[in-house]
N, C-alpha and C positions, 0 to 999 in steps of 0.2 A: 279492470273497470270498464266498463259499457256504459260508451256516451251516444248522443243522438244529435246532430247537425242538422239543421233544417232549416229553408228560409221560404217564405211564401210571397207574391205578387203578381199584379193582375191574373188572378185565377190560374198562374201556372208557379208550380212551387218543385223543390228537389232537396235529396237529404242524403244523409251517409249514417252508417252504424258504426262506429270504431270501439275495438278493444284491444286497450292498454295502448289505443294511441293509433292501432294500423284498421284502415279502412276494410271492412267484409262484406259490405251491403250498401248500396246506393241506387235510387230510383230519381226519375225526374218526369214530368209531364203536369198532363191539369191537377190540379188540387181537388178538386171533386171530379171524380173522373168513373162515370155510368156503363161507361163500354160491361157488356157481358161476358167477353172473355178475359178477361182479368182471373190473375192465379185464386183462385179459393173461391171464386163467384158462385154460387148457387143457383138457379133455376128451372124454371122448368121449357122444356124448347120439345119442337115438332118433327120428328125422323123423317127428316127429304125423302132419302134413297141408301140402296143397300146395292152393293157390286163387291163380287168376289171376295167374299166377308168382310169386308170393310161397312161402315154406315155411316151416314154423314147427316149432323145437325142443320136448322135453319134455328137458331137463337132469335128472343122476342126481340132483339134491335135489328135483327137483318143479317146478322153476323155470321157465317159459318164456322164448324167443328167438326173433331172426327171423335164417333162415339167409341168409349172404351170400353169392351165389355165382351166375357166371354161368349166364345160360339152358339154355346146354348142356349144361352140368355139371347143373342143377336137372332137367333133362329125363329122366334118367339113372337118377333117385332115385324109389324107391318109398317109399310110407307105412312107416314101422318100420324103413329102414333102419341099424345103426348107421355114424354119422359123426365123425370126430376135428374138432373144433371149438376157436376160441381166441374169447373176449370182444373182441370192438374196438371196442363203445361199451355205457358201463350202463346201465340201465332208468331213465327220468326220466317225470315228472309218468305222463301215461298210454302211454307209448312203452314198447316192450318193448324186451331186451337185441338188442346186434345180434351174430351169432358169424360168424367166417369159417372155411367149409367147409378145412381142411386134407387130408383123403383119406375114404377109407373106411373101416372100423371093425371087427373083429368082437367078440362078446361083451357084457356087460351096459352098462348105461353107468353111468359113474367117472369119478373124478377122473385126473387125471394130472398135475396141476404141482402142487409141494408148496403149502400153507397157510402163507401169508407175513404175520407180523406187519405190524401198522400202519406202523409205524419200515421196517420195510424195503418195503413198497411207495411210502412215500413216497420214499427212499433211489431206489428203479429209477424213477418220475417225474422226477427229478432229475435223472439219469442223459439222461433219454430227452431232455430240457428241453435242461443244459447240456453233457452229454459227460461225460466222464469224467474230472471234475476233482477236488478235494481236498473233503473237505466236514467242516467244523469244527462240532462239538456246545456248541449253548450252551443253558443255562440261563435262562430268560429268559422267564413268563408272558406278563407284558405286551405282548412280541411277538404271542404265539399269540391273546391276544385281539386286539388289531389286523387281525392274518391274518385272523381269522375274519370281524371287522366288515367288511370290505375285502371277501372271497369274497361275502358275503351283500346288500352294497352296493357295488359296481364304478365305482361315479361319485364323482368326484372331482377336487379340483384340479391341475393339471399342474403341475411343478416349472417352476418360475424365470414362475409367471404361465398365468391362462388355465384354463380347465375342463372337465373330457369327461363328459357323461352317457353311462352306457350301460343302455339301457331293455332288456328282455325282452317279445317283445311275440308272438303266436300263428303268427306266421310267419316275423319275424326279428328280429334283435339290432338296435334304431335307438342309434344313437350321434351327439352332437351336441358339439361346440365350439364353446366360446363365449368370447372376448376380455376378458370382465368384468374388471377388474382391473390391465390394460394401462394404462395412463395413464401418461403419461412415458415410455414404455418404446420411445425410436424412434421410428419412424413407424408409424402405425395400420397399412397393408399391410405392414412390414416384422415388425410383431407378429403380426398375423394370417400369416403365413407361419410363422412363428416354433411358434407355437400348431398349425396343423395336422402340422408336421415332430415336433412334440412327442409329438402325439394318435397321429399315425401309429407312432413308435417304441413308445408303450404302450402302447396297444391289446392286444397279445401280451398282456402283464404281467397285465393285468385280466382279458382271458377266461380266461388259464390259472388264476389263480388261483379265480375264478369258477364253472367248468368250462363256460361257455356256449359254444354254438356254433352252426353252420349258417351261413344266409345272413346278412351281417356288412355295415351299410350305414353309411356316414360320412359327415354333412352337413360339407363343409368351409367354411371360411370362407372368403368373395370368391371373387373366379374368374379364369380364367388360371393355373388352376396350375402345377406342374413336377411332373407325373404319374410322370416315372423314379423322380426323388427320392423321391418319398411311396411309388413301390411299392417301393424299394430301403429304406428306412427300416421296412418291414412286413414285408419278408422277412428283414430283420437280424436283427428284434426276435421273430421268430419261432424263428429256430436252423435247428436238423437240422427242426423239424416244417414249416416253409416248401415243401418240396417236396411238399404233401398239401393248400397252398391253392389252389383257385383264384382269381386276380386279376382284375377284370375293368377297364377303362379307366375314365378318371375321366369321368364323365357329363358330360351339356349342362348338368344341372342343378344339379353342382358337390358331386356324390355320390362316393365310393371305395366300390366294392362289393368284397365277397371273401368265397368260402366255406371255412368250416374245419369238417373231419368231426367227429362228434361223439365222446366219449370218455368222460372222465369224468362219471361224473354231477353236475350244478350242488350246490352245499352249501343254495341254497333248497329243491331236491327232493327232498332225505335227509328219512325216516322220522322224520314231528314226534316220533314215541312216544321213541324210539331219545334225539336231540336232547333233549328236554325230560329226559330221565331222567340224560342226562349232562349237561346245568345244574342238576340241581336237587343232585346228586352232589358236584359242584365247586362249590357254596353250601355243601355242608354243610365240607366240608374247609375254605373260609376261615372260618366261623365255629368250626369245633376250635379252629385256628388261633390267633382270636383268645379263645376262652374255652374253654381247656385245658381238660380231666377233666369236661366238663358234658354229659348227657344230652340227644341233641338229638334231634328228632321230624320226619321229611319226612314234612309232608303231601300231597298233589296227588291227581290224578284214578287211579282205580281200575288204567288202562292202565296209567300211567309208572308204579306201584305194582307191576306185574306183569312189569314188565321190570327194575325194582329188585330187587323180592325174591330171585331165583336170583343176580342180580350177588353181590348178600353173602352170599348162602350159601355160595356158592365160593371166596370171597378170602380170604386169612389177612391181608388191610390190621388192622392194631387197632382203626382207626376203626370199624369195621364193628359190632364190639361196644356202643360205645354210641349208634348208631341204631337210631332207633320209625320203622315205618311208621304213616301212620292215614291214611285216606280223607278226602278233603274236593277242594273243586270247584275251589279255587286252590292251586298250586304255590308251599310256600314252607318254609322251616328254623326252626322255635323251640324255645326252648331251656327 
């Protein structure tokens, strides 16, 4: 079963996808949200510059990208061309957007795909994730914080035993399982097989949810594996996006290597300002909550302050009315 978490206020909303109950997909930021580099965006943008075959975007908000497109096609292209362009991975830490060249262009550059509330990009993730299946709306916080802890923390324990770190590290994603907690559970190889078949089915689950990607390394446990298995197990768990991995054999040294393109941007690399404004926002709402009709004051730093303030200006939330901004150097709600 595929449900859909979702909650929306002052123009900033966040949601989760779960199936059969474990979180795959969670996003958070504005609810109508214009930015051009957004995953699936469309437009049409103006080729700055070209160096060392690489070529780099000027998108119609201002935004920079790196164009995607083979040599021949890039050879082709002069400085200021206009280009029809789609988003196929977001901007993280210091990496720019990456866009793939669709044709040529004429005129200013613009948008072209409409501006898709939060709820419905998560909706076409879903989509793109599980196919086109039935997707049940629930009610349900609790969830969406889990989600969120789970996206921002990837490591965790496997079901039915066993534990997968999965580290973020400058070059690639190290992922480790480890048997801990096996004890009785059969024979030590018979669990330790058990555990990598595990690690190997979730894996998907974590980085989708996560958004990490690229090169993708899995210390497995023992050796002699059953290398079909564990890559049939990865491409299960992968879906329709399996055919955009590459898989590579299981090493001498009892590695499963595999690369996945990059896409979403990770929920660690989302805009601290942005994040901190929408926790400090969802503090003030549980304490309305808890102490009706009372005057509450978000204090925090000067920034989150500055991305709050136009939030309430625009809302017709009620709550909106009795919050105080005030400056101070920690983020926090009192009443």
């Amino acid at each position: 079963m595929i449900t859909l978490h979702h909650e929306s206020r002052f123009g900033l909303a966040r949601g989760a996808i779960c199936l059969d109950g474990r979180p795959h997909i969670y996003l958070e930021g504005y609810d109508q949200d214009a930015a051009l580099n957004l995953l699936g965006v469309r437009s049409v943008a103006r080729l700055k510059s070209k160096s060392g075959g690489v070529a780099f975007l000027t998108l119609a908000d201002g935004a920079e990208a790196v164009l995607d497109a083979p040599q021949e096609a890039l050879a082709k292209l002069n400085e200021g061309d206009a280009l029809e362009v789609t988003i196929i991975a977001e901007a993280r830490q210091d990496k720019l957007a990456r866009a793939n060249l669709l044709a040529p262009a004429e005129g200013s550059p613009r948008r072209l795909s409409p501006v898709l509330s939060l709820r419905e990009r998560l909706l076409a993730r879903a989509t793109a994730a599980f196919g086109d299946l039935p997707v049940a709306a629930v009610d349900d916080p609790d969830t969406l914080g889990e989600a969120e802890d789970a996206a921002l923390n990837p490591s965790g324990p496997l079901s039915e035993g066993g534990y997968l770190s999965v580290e973020r590290t400058r070059a690639l994603i190290a992922c480790d399982i480890d048997s801990a907690g096996g004890e009785g559970m059969a024979t030590p190889k018979a669990f330790a097989k058990a555990c990598n078949e595990r690690a190997a089915s979730d894996i998907s689950r974590r980085l989708r949810l996560s958004g990490l990607a690229g090169l993708v390394v899995i210390d497995l446990i023992g050796k002699r594996h059953d290398a079909d298995r564990l890559r049939q197990l990865l491409q299960s768990g992968f879906g329709p996006e399996a055919d955009r991995l590459i898989i590579g054999p299981v090493g001498k040294f009892g590695t499963l290597e595999f690369v996945r393109p990059w896409g979403a941007c990770p929920l660690m690399d989302a805009k601290p300002g942005l994040r901190a404004a929408h926790r400090l926002l969802r503090e003030a709402v549980k304490r309305a909550q808890s102490e009706p009709g009372r005057l509450l004051t978000l204090r925090a730093p000067v920034g989150t302050l500055d991305i709050i303030r136009p939030l309430l200006a625009a809302s017709h939330d009620p709550l909106s009315a009795i919050l105080r901004l005030e400056a101070a150097a920690k983020s926090e709600v009192i009443v």
